[in-house]
Structures are given as structure tokens and as C-alpha cells.
VEXDREN-2710 file (C-alpha; in Angstrom, 1 decimal):
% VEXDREN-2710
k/r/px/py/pz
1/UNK/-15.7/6.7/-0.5
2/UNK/-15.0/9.0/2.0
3/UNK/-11.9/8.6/4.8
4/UNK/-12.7/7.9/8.4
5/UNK/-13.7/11.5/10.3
6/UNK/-15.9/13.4/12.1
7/UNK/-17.8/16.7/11.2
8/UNK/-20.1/19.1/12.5
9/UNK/-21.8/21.4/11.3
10/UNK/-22.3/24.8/12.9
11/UNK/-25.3/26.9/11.6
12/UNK/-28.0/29.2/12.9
13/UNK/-30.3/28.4/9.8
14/UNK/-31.4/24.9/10.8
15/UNK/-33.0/24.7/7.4
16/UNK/-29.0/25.0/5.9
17/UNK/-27.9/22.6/9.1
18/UNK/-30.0/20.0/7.9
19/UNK/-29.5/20.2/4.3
20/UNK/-25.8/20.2/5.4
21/UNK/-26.0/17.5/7.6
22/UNK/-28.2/15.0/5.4
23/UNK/-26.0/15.4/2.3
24/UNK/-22.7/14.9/3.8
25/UNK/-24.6/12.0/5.8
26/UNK/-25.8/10.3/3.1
27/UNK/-22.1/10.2/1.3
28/UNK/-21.3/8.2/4.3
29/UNK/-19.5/11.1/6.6
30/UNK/-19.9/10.9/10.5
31/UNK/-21.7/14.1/11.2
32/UNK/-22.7/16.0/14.4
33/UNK/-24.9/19.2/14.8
34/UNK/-24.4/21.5/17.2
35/UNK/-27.6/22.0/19.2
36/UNK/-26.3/25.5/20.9
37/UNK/-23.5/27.7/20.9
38/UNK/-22.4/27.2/24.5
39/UNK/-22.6/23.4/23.9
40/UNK/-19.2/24.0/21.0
41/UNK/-16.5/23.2/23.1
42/UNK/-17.8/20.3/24.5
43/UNK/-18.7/18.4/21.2
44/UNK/-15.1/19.7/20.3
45/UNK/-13.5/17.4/23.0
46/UNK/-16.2/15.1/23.4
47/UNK/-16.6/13.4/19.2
48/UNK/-13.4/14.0/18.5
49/UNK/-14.0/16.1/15.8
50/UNK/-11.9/16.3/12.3
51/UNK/-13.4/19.4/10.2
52/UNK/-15.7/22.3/11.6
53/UNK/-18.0/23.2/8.5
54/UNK/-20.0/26.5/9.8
55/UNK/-21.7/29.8/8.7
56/UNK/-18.8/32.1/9.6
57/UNK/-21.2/35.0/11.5
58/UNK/-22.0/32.0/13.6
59/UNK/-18.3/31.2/14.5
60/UNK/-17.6/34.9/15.1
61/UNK/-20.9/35.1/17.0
62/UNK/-19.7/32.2/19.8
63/UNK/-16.0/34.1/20.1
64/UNK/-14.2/36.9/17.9
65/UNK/-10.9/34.6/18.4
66/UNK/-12.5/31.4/17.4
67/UNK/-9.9/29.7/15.2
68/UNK/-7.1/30.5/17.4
69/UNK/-9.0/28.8/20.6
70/UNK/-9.6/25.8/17.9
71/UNK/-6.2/25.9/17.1
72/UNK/-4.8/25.5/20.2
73/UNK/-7.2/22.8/20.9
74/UNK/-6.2/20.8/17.9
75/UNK/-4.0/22.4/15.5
76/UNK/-4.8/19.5/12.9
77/UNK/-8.2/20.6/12.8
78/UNK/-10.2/22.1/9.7
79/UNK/-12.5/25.1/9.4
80/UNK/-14.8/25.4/5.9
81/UNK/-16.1/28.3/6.4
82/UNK/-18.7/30.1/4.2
83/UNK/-20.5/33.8/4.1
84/UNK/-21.3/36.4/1.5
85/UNK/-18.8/38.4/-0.8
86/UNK/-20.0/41.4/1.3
87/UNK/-19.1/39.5/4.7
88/UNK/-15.6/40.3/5.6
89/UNK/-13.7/38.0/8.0
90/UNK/-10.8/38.7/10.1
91/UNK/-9.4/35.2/10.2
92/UNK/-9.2/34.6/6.5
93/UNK/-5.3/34.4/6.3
94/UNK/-5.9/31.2/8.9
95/UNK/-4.2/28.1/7.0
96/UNK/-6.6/25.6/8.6
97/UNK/-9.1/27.4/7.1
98/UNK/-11.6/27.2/3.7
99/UNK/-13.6/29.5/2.6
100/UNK/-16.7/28.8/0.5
101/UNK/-19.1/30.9/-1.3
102/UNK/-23.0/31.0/-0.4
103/UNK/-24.8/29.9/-1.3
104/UNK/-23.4/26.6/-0.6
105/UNK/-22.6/24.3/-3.5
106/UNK/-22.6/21.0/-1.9
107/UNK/-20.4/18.8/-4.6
108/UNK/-17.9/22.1/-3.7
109/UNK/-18.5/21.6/0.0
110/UNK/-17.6/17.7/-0.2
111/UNK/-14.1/18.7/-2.3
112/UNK/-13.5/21.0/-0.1
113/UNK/-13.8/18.6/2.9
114/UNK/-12.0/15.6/1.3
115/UNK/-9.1/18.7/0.7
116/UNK/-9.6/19.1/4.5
117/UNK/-8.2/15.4/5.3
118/UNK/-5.7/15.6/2.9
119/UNK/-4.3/18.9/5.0
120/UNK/-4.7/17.1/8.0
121/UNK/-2.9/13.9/6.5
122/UNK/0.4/16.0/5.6
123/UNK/0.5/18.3/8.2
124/UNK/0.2/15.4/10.5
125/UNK/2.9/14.0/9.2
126/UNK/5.2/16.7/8.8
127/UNK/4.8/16.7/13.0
128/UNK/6.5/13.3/13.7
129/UNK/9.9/14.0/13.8
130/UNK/12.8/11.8/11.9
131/UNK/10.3/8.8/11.0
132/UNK/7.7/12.0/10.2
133/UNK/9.9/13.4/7.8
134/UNK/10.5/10.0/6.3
135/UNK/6.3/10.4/6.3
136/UNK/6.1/13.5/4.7
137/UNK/8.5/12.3/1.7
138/UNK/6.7/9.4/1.0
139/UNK/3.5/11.1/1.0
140/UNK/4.9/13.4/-1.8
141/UNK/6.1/10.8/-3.4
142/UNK/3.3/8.2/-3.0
143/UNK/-0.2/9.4/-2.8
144/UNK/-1.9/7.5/0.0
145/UNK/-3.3/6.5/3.2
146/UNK/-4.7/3.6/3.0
147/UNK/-3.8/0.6/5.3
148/UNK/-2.1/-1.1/2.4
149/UNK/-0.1/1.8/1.7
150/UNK/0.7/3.2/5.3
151/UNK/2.3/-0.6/5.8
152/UNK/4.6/-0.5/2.7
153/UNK/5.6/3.2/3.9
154/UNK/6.8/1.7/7.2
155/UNK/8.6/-1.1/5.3
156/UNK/10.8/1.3/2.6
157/UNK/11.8/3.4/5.6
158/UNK/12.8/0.3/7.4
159/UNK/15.0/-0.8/4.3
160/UNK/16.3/2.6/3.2
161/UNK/19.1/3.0/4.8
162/UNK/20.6/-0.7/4.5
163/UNK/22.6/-1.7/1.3
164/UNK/20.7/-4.9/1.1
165/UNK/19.3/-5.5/-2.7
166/UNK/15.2/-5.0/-2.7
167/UNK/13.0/-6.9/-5.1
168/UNK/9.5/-4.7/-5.6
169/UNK/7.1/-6.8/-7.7
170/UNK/3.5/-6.1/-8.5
171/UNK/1.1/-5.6/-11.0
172/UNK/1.6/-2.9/-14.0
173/UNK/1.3/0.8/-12.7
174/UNK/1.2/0.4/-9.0
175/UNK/3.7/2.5/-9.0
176/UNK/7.2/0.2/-8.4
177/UNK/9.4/3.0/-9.6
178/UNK/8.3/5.4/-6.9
179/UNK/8.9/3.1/-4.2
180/UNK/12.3/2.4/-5.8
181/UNK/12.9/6.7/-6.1
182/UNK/11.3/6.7/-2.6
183/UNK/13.9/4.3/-1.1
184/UNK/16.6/6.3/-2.5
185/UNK/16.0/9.3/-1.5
186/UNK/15.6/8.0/2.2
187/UNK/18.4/6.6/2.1
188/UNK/22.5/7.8/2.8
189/UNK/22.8/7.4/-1.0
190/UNK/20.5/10.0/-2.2
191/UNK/23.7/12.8/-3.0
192/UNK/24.1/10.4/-5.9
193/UNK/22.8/9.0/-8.9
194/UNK/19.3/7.0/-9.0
195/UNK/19.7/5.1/-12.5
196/UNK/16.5/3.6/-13.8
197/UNK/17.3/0.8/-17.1
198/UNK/13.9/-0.7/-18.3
199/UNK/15.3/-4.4/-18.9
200/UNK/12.3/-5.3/-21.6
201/UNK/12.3/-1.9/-23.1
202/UNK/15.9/-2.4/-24.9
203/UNK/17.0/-5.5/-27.0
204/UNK/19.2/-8.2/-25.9
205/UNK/22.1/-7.7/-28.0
206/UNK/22.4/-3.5/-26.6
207/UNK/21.4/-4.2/-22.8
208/UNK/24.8/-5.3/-22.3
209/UNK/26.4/-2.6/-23.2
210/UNK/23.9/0.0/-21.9
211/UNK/24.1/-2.0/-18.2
212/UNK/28.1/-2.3/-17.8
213/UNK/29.0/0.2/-20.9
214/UNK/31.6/-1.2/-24.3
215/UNK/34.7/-0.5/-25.0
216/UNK/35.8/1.5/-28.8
217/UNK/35.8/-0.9/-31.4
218/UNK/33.9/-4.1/-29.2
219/UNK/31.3/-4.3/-31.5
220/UNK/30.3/-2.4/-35.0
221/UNK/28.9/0.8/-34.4
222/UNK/31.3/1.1/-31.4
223/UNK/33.2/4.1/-32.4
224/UNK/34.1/5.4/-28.7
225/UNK/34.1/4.1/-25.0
226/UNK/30.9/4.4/-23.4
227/UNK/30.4/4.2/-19.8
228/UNK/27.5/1.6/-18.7
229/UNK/24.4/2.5/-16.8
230/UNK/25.8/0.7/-13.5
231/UNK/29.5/2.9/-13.6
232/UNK/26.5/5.9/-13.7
233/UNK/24.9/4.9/-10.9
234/UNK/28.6/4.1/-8.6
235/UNK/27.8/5.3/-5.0
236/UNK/24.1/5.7/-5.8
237/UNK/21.0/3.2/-7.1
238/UNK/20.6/1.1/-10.2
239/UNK/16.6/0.6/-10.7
240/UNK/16.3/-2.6/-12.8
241/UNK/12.8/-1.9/-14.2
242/UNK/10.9/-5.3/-15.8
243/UNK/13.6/-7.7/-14.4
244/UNK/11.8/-10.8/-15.2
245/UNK/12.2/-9.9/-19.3
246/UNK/15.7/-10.5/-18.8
247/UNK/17.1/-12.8/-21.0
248/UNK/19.0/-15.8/-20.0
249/UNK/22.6/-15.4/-20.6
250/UNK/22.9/-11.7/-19.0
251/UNK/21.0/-13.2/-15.9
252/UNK/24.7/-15.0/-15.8
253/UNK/26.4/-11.6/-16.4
254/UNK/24.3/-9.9/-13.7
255/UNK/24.2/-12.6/-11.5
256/UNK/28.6/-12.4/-11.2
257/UNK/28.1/-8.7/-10.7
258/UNK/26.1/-8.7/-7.7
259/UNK/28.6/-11.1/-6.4
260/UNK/31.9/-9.5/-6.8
261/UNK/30.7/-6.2/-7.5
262/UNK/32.8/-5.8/-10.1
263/UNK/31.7/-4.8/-14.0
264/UNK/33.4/-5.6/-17.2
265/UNK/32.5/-3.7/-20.1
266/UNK/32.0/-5.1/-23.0
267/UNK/35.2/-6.0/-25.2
268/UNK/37.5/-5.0/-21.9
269/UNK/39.5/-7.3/-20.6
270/UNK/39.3/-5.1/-17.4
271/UNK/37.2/-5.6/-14.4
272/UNK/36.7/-2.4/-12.4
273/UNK/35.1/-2.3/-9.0
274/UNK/31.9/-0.6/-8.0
275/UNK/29.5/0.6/-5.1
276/UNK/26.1/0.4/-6.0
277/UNK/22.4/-0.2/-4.4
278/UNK/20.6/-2.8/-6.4
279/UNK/17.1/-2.0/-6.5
280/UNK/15.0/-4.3/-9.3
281/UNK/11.2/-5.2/-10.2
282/UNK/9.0/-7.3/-12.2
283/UNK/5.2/-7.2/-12.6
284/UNK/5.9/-11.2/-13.3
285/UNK/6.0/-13.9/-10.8
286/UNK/9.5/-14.8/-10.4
287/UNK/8.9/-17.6/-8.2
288/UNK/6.8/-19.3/-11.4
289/UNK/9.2/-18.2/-13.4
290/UNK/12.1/-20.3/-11.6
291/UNK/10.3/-23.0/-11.5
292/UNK/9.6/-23.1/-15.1
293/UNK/13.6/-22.5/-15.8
294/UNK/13.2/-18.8/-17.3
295/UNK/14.8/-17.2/-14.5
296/UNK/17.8/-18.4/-12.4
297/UNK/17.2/-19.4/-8.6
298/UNK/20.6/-18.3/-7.6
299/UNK/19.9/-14.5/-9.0
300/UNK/16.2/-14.9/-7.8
301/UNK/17.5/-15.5/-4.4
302/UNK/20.6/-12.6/-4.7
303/UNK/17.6/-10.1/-6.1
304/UNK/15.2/-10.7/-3.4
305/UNK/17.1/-10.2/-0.2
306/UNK/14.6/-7.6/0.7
307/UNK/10.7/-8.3/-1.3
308/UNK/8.5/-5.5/-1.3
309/UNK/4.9/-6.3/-2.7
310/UNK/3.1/-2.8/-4.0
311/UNK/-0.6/-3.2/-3.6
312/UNK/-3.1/-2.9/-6.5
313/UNK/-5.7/-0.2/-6.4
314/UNK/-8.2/-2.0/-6.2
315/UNK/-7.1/-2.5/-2.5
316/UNK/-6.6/0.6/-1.3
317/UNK/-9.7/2.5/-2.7
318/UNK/-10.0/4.7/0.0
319/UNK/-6.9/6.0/-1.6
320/UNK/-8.8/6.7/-5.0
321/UNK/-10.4/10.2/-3.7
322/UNK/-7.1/11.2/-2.4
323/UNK/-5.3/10.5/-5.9
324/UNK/-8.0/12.0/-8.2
325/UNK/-7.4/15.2/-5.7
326/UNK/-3.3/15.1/-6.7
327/UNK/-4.0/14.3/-10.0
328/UNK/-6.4/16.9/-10.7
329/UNK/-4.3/19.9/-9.3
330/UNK/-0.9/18.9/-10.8
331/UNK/-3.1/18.3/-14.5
332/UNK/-5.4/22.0/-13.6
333/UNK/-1.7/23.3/-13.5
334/UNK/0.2/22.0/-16.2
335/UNK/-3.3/22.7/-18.8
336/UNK/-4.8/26.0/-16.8
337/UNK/-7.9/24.3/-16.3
338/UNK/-10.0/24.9/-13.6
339/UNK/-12.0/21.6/-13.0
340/UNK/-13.0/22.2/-9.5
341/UNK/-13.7/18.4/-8.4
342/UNK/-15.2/14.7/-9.6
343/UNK/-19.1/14.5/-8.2
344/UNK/-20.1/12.2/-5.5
345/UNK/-22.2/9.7/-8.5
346/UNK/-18.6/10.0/-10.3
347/UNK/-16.6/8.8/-7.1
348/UNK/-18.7/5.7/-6.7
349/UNK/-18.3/4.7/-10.0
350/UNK/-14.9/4.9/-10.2
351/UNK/-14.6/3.5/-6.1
352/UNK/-16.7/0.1/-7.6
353/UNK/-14.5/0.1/-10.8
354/UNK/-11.7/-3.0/-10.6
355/UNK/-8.7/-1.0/-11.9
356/UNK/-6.8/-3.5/-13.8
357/UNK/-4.4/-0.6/-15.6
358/UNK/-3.7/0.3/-11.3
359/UNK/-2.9/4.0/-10.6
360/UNK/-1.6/4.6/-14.0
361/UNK/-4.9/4.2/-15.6
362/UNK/-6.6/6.3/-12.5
363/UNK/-4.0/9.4/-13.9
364/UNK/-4.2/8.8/-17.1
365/UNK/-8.3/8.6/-17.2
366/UNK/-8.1/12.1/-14.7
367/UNK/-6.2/13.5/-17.3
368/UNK/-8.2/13.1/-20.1
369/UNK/-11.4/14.1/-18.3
370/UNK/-9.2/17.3/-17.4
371/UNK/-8.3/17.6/-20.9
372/UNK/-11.4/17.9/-22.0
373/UNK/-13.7/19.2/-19.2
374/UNK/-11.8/22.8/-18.9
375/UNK/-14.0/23.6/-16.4
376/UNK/-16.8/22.6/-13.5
377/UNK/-17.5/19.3/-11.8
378/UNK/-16.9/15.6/-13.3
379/UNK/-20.0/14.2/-13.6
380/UNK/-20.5/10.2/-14.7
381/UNK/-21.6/11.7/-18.4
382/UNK/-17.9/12.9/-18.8
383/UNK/-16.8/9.3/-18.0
384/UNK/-15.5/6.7/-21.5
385/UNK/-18.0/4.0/-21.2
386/UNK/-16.2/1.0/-19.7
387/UNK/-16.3/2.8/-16.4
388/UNK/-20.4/3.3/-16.7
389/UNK/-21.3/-0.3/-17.9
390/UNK/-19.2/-1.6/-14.7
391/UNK/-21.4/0.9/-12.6
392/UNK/-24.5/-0.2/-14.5
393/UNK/-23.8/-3.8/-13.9
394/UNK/-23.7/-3.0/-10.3
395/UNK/-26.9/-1.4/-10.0
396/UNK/-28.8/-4.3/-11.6
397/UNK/-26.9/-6.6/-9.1
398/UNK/-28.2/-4.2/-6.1
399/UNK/-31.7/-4.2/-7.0
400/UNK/-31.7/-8.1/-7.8
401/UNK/-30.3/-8.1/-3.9
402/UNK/-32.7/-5.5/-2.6
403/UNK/-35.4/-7.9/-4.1
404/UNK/-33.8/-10.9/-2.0
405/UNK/-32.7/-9.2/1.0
406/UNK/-29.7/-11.5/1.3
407/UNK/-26.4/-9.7/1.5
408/UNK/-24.3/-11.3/-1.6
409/UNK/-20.9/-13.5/-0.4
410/UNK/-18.6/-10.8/-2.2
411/UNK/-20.1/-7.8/-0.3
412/UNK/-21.8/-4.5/-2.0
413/UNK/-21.5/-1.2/-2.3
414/UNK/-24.2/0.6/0.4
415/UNK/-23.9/3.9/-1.6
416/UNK/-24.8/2.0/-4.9
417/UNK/-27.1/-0.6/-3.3
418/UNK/-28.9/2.6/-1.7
419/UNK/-28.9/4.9/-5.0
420/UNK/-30.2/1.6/-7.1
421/UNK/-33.5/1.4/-4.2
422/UNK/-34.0/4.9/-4.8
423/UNK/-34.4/5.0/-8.3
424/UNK/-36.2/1.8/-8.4
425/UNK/-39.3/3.9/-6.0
426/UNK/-38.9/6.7/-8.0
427/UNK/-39.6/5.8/-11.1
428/UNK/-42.4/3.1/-9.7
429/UNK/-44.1/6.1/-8.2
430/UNK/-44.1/8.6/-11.6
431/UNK/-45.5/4.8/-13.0
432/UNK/-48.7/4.7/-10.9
433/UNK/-48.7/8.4/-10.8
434/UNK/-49.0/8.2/-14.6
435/UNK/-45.6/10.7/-14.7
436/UNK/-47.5/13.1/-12.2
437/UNK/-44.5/14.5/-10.0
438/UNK/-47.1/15.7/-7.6
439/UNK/-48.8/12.8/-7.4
440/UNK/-45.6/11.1/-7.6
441/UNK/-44.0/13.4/-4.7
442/UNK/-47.1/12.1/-2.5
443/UNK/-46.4/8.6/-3.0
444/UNK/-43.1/9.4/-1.6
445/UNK/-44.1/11.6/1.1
446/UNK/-41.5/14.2/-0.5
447/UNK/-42.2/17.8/-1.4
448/UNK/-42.5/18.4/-5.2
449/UNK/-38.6/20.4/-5.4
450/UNK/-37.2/17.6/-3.4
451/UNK/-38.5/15.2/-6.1
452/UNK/-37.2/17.4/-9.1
453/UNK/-34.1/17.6/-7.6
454/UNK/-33.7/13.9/-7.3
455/UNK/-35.0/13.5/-10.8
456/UNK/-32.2/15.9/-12.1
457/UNK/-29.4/14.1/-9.8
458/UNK/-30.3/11.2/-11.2
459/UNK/-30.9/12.1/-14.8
460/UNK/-34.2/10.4/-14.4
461/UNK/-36.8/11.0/-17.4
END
């Protein structure tokens, strides 16, 4: 699913222009050619362009100080550059630019482009001054650009720097702790503690203590004072993790701590005051909740001064390319693999796929196939086989549409719907061709090679 920008291509071999062009075309990229070498500058102002891809003779061939005119032009804006071992290049050191080997590998070239947007993405917004560093933060702390996403990052760095308590809810793995860390660090607080307590991880009887620490010889087993996980968190943030698990009677407790700030440990007679940021969240509906009694309006109401709503994945899936990018560096590192990238086949899969684990089940299933891969591209083979009987249900849904011509009230996928007609030809034309691929290239006015190579892309028998 690629992210909105333009490319062009720059190429005296119009046969590699036009390879170029019509695979980067067909994964749904906006793609210019550049007729002539005089004509660069112009297309450069004129289309708005994102990321240069270009033989690098041919660069060097319209000016020897290319990429510093570029530069100046736009200094956002990407070079992927490829020549020959034996080709030397003078602007190598360049960081706006990527080199890649020919001959071209053109799953490399479309890893290296989507790397391309993600430079542009941070470097833009390491450019924006005080709400740009807020930016640049959050993008290292939340991967993303999506609409969904830009919109909650505007929201945490509207309530950062307030004291007011912040209710995140959403589904399980969207990520609510980040936000929470996020918020923190962007806010005057951030010299201090962030304390995260997971409120349905420890029993009822011992989150008591653990929230407002006991006092020696409160309970059995209590053989020395133990400070509580709100005194850790005094001038910094308590993260109440899974708030809705929270039993009844220390919804009461916590509910006369957020309004006297005061704590009271557990066999003191004591109170001792405290300053901290209450930041809590629940992948339950606590509205639902009140209304069937098992949580406390009053505390519902003191919790959610501030609601913050993360988005699922599945609506913000032109983030998905962007995360499998993050995920697959930090997990190349931390195992010394060198899985260079997920195919184009592999992204659409996983772009149609519903997500219900969110972006916890996108790292985890990237670290697996990292895991295990050690090397080369993701291809759907290397994918468990939930993900492929999603994508083949698809495909029988596009080519039942394709037969009615009626575009289907939930939408499709074009690169899916397109792949599914495809195959459907194909394999009617090695049919009636009797499994001829000349005859069958014939049918399809295609040259024999381009067949084969569609046959091989597609694992067609």
C-alpha cells in the first residue's frame, strides 16, 4: 500500500525506464519519466516530485553537482541511485541519497523507495521547530503517519503539558502504553519517574499495597515498609495499565486519592501528600461498564478528564509498510539477520489482513518471519497460514466481482482485484493453449519471458 508521492525515473536505457516505470506503476506509485535531460528541472518544480530513482551516469551526465542543485531545491527530496561496482560516484556520502546495485532488483528498488518516505517523514519533522520536536519524539516513539495517527499526535502534544488526568482506551496492542510514555516525556514531568502498574496483571488482595505501598507488620508476609508504586512515581506519571479489571472496593481507594491527592499505605494510620500525573487505560468500554455497575461513574468521570481513543490497525494501514520497515531493522539488529524487505504479494496480504491482535501481532508476526528467514525477501510462502487463507478468500471474492462488474458495498482491494484478473487469463490461456506458453504468450499478446516471469511471480503451475 504505498504512501502518497511522486517519482521519476531518470534513465538513458528506455528499455530499464520502462521496466522501471511499469513496476513501480503497477504497485500503485505516481510515476513520471523524464523525456530529456534539459526538461529535469522543470518536471522537478512542475510534479512536485518526492524521490528521484535514476542511472547515476545519467545524473552526473545532466550536471557534475547534481544533488547539491536538488538539494537546494528541496532538501526533503530522495535520490536512489544505481550503477556498477566499477562506477565510482562522487556524491556517495550524500545523506538523501541510496545507492542500489545493477542490475536492478525491483522488490530492492520498492524497499528502498518506501525507506525514501520514511527519511522524508522524519527529517520533515525534525524541521518544524518546538511542535517539530514534539513530532520527531512521537515518531520515535510511535511509528506512523497515517491520518488516524498524525491526529492523536496533535492531541498528546496538546495534553502534555497540562496536569489534567488522561483516559487512553482502545483495543489490545494499539499501543496505549506508548502514548502514555509519549505524554510523559513531552511533558514538564519527564526528569521524573514514569510508573506503569498493570491493574489485571496482580491480584486484588497485593494491588493495594503495590499502588499506595504497607506498612511492617500490616499484613503476614509484611516483614518491612515498602513504599507503593504511586510514592515512586511523586512528581512524575503513574500509568494505570487495564484500569477496567479493577476491582470494586479499590475503585473507592483510588477514587479518594485522586481527590485529595493524598495516599495511605496500608496498615498506616498516616496520610502523606503527593504530586502525581494520572495517566490510566482500558481496552474495555468503561461507559458499558458503568452502566452495568462494574465500574464507578464518579472515578469514570475523575479518570476521563482528558479521553484519548488509539486507533486500531486496521485503520491506519498505510501505516503497515512503515511499521514492518521499524520492525524489521530493530529485529535484523537484535538477531544479525539480514532480511532485506517483505515483497510487494507479501504487503498486500498483510495490507487486506483485519489485524485483530493490532500492532502487537504485526511485531510479533515480523519477528518470527525474521527469526526464521535469516536472509532475502519475505515472500507470502514464509507467511503462517491464517494470513494466506484471508488473502485467498479475497481473491475468490475479486474474481466473483470481476465476473459481475459491480463494485461490492464494502470496497476492494485494486491490487488484489487486479492480480486475481490476471491469474484468472493466465491460466485460461495455458487451458486453450493445452499448457503451450508460446501459444499461451500469443493469446496474451505477451512475449514468451514476460509470460515465464508472471508464471514464476505468481507461482503458477
Amino acid at each position: 500500500m504505498p504512501l502518497h508521492t511522486t517519482l521519476m525515473i531518470c534513465d538513458s536505457d528506455r528499455k530499464t525506464c520502462d521496466l522501471v516505470s511499469a513496476f513501480l506503476t503497477y504497485q500503485g506509485y505516481e510515476v513520471v519519466t523524464l523525456p530529456a535531460p534539459q526538461k529535469f528541472f522543470d518536471i522537478l518544480q512542475e510534479k512536485q516530485i518526492g524521490v528521484i530513482i535514476a542511472d547515476l551516469s545519467c545524473l552526473t551526465a545532466i550536471a557534475p553537482d547534481l544533488l547539491s542543485k536538488i538539494h537546494q531545491i528541496n532538501p526533503l527530496l530522495v535520490v536512489i541511485g544505481y550503477a556498477t561496482e566499477n562506477e565510482p560516484f562522487q556524491h556517495s556520502s550524500h545523506e538523501n541519497l541510496f545507492l542500489l546495485p545493477k542490475p536492478i532488483n525491483l522488490d530492492e528498488l520498492e524497499s528502498l523507495v518506501m525507506r525514501a518516505m520514511e527519511y522524508q517523514t522524519m527529517k520533515s519533522n525534525s524541521t518544524r521547530g518546538h511542535v517539530g520536536q514534539h513530532s520527531q519524539l512521537l515518531n520515535a516513539t510511535i511509528v506512523g503517519k497515517s491520518r488516524p495517527i498524525l491526529s492523536l499526535f496533535e492531541t498528546i502534544e496538546k495534553v502534555a503539558e497540562s496536569n489534567a488526568t488522561i483516559l487512553i482506551q482502545g483495543e489490545s496492542g494499539t499501543g496505549k502504553e506508548l502514548a502514555a510514555r509519549a505524554i510523559h516525556q513531552l511533558s514538564d514531568r519527564n526528569n521524573r519517574n514514569f510508573v506503569p502498574v498493570n491493574c489485571g496483571a496482580i491480584p486484588e488482595d497485593l494491588l493495594e499495597s503495590e499502588l499506595f505501598g504497607h506498612v511492617k507488620g500490616s499484613f503476614t508476609g509484611a516483614y518491612a515498609n515498602r513504599i507503593g508504586r504511586f510514592e515512586m512515581a511523586d512528581k512524575g506519571t503513574l500509568f494505570l495499565d487495564e484500569i477496567g479489571d479493577m476491582k470494586a472496593s479499590l475503585q473507592v481507594k483510588l477514587l479518594r486519592v485522586l481527590q485529595s491527592r493524598e495516599i495511605e499505605p496500608v496498615g498506616s494510620t498516616k496520610s502523606q501528600k503527593i504530586d502525581v500525573r494520572i495517566i490510566a487505560a482500558t481496552n474495555k468500554n468503561l461507559e458499558e461498564l458503568v452502566v452495568s455497575k462494574d465500574f464507578r461513574e464518579d472515578l469514570y468521570y475523575r479518570l476521563s478528564v482528558i479521553p484519548i481513543t488509539m486507533p486500531p490497525l486496521r485503520d491506519r494501514k498505510d501505516d503497515i509498510p512503515l511499521l514492518i520497515h521499524s520492525f524489521l531493522s530493530r529485529f535484523n539488529s537484535e538477531r544479525r539477520q539480514s532480511v532485506k524487505g517483505f515483497s510487494r504479494d507479501t504487503l498486500d496480504i498483510l495490507c487486506n489482513y483485519a489485524w485483530p491482535g493490532n500492532v502487537r501481532e504485526l511485531e510479533n508476526l515480523v519477528e518470527r518471519v525474521v527469526t526464521l528467514k535469516n536472509s532475502g525477501f519475505v515472500t507470502p510462502d514464509d507467511l503462517p497460514e491464517k494470513y494466506l487463507n484471508i488473502e485467498r478468500t479475497a481473491i475468490a471474492e475479486t474474481i466473483t466481482f470481476s465476473s459481475s462488474d459491480n463494485l461490492p458495498e464494502a470496497g476492494i482491494c485494486l491490487n488484489s482485484a487486479i492480480d486475481a484478473f490476471e491469474r484468472r487469463l493466465i491460466t485460461q490461456a495455458l487451458d486453450r493453449s493445452n499448457g503451450n506458453k508460446k501459444d499461451a504468450a500469443a493469446l496474451l499478446n505477451l512475449k514468451r519471458t514476460t509470460l515465464i516471469e508472471k508464471l514464476k511471480k505468481k507461482n503458477i503451475s
